[in-house]
Structure formats: structure tokens, C-alpha cells
DRENPA-3360 file (N, C-alpha, C; in nm, 2 decimals, always signed):
BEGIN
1 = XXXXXXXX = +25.94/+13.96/+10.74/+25.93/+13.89/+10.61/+25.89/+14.00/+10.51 ~ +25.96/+13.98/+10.39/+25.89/+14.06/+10.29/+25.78/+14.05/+10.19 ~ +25.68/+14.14/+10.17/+25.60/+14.13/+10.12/+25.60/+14.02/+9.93 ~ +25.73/+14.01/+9.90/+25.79/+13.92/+9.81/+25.77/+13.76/+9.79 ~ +25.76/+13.75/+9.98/+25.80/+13.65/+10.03/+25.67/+13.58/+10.04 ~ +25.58/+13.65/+10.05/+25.44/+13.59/+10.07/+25.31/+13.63/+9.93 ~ +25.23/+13.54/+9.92/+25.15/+13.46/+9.84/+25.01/+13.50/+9.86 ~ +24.92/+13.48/+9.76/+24.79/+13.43/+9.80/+24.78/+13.28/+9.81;
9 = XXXXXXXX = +24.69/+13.24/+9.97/+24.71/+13.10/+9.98/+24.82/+13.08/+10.03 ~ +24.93/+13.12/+10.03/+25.00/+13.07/+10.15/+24.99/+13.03/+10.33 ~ +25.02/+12.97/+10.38/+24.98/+12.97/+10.53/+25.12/+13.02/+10.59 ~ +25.11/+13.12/+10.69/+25.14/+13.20/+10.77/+25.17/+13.17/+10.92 ~ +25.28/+13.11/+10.97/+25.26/+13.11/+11.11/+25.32/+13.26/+11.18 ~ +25.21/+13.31/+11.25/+25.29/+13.46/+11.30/+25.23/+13.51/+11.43 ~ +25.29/+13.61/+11.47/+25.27/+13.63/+11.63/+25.25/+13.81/+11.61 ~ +25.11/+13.82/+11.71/+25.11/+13.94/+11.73/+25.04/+13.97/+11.87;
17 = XXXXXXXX = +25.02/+14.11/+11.91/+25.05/+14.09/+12.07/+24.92/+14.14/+12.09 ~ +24.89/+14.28/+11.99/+24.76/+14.34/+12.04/+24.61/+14.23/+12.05 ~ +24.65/+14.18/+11.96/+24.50/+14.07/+11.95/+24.51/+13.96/+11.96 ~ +24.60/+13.89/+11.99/+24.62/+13.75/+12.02/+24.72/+13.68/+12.13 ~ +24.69/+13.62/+12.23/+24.81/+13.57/+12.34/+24.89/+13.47/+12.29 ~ +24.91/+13.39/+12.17/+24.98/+13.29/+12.15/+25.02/+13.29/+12.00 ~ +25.11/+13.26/+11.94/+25.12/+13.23/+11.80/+25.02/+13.17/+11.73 ~ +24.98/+13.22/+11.59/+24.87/+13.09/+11.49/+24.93/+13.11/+11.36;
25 = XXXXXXXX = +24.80/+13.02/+11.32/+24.87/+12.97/+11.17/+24.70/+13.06/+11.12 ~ +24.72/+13.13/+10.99/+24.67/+13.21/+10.89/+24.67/+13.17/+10.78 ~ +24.56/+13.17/+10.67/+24.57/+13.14/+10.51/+24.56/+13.29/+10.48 ~ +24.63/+13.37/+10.38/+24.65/+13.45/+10.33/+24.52/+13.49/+10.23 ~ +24.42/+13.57/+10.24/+24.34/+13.61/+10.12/+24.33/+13.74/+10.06 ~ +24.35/+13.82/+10.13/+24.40/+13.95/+10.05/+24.56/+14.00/+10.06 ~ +24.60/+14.08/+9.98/+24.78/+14.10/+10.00/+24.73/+14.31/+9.99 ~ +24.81/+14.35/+10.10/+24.76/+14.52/+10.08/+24.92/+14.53/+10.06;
33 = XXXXXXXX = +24.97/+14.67/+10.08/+25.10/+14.70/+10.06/+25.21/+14.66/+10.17 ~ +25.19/+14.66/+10.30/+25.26/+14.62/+10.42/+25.19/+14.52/+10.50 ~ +25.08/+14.46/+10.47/+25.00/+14.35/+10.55/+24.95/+14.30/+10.46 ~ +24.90/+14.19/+10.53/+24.80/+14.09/+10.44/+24.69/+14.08/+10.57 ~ +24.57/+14.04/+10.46/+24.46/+14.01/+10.53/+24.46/+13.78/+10.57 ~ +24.44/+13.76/+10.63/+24.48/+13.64/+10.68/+24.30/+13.59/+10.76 ~ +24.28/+13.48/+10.71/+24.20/+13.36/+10.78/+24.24/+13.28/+10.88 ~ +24.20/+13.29/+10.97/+24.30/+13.23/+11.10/+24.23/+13.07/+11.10;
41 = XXXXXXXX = +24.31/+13.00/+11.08/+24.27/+12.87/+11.08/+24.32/+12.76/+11.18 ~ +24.45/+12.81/+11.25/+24.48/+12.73/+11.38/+24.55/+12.84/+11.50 ~ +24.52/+12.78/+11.61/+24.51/+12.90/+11.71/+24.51/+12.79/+11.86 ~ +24.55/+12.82/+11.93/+24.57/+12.81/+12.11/+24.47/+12.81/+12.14 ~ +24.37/+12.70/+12.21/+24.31/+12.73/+12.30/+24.26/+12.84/+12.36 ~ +24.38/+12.90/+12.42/+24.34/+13.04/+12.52/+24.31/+13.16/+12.47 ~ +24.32/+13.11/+12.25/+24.30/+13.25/+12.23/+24.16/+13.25/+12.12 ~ +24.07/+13.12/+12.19/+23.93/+13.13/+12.12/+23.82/+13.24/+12.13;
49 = XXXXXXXX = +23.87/+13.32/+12.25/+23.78/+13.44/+12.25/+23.78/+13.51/+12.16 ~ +23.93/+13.53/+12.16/+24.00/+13.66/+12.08/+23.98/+13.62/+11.92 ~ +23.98/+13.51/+11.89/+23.95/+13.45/+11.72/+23.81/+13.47/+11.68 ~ +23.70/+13.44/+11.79/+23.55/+13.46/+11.78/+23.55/+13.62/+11.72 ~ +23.60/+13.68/+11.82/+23.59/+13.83/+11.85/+23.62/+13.88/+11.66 ~ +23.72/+13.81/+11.61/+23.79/+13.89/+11.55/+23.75/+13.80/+11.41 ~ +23.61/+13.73/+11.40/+23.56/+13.63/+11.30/+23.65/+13.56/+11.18 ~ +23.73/+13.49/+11.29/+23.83/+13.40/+11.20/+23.91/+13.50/+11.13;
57 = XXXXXXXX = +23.95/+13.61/+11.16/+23.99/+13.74/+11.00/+24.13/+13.85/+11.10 ~ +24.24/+13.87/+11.05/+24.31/+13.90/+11.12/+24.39/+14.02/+11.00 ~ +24.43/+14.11/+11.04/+24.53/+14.19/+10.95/+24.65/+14.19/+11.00 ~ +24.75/+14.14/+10.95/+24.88/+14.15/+10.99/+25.01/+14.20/+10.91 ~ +25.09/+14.26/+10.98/+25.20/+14.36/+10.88/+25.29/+14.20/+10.89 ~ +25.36/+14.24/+10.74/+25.45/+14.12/+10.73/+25.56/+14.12/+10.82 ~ +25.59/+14.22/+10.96/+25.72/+14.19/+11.02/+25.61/+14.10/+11.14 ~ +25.52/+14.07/+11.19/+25.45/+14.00/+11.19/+25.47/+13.81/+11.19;
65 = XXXXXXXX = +25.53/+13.81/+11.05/+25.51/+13.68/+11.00/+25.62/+13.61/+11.09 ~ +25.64/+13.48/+11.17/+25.74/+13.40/+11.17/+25.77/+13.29/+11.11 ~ +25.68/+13.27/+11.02/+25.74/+13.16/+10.91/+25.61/+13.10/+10.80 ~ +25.67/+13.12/+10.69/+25.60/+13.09/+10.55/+25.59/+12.93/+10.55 ~ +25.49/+12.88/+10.59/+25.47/+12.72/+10.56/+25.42/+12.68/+10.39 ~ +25.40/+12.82/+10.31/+25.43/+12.82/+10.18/+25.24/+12.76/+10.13 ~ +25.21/+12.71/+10.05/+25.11/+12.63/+10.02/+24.99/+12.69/+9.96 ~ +25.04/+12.86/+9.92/+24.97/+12.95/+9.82/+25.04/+12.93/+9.67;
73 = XXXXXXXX = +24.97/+13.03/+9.56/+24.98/+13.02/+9.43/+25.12/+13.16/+9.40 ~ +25.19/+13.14/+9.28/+25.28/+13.23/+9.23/+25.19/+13.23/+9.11 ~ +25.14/+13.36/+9.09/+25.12/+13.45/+8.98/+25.26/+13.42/+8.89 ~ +25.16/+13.39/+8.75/+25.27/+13.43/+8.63/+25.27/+13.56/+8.63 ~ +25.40/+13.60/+8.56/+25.43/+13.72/+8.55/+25.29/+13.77/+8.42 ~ +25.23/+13.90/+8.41/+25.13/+13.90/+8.31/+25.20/+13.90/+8.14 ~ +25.18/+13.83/+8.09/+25.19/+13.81/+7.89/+25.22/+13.94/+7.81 ~ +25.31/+14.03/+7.82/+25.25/+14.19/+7.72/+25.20/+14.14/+7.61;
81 = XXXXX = +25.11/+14.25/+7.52/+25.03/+14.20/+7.48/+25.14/+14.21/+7.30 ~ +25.13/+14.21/+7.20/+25.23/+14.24/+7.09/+25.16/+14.36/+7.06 ~ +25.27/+14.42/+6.98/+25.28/+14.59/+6.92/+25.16/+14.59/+6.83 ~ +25.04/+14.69/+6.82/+24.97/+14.69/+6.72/+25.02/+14.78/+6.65 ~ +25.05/+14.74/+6.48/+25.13/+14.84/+6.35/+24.99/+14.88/+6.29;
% end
């Protein structure tokens, strides 16, 4: 997925191998340039150790992501401010 594609507050369902045995679902709270920082909020069973371990808080690169369940904010674009004469 591209970093375009994802939000603050969006939830994240995504799969990674090093730190987690099963797919979960993540709220998005920080955005860096190739990851985001994610709140892990649903998770497998088998991978309560590994979520303890890793205090709810996960970094993941957006190729990462398997699907945007959407449900974060879009930034207005910022206002320029008018020419001072």
C-alpha cells in the first residue's frame, strides 16, 4: 500500500512475520516516511505474548498493510496564507 493511501486513525489490517504469527488489525498514530507507527488493537490469540512484548505498539512499512478498513481523518490541504503588499 501506499503511504497516500493511509491516514491518521485509520485501522490497518496487516501481516508481518518478524514479530507476529497471525494477521491483526492496528490504529494508525504516527505516519514516518515508509511506515507508520500503529496501536495494535485486535490480534490472535497465539500472538498475546508477542503484543504484551511489543506494548500494544508495532512499526510497520506500508508493503505490510493488507487492507485499509479506513476510519482515520484526511487532512485539509493547508490555506496559503494571502500576499503581504
Amino acid at each position: 500500500m501506499k503511504r497516500e493511501e493511509v491516514h491518521l486513525g485509520d485501522s490497518l489490517k496487516c501481516k508481518v512475520k518478524e514479530d507476529m504469527d497471525r494477521p491483526f488489525t492496528g490504529t494508525v498514530q504516527k505516519m514516518y516516511e515508509n511506515s507508520a507507527l500503529l496501536n495494535i488493537t485486535d490480534f490472535d490469540a497465539s500472538d498475546k505474548q508477542n503484543v504484551a512484548e511489543l506494548n500494544f505498539k508495532i512499526v510497520i512499512n506500508f508493503k505490510s498493510i493488507v487492507k485499509n478498513l479506513g476510519g482515520g481523518r484526511i487532512d485539509p490541504p493547508a490555506e496559503e496564507e494571502p500576499a503581504v503588499e
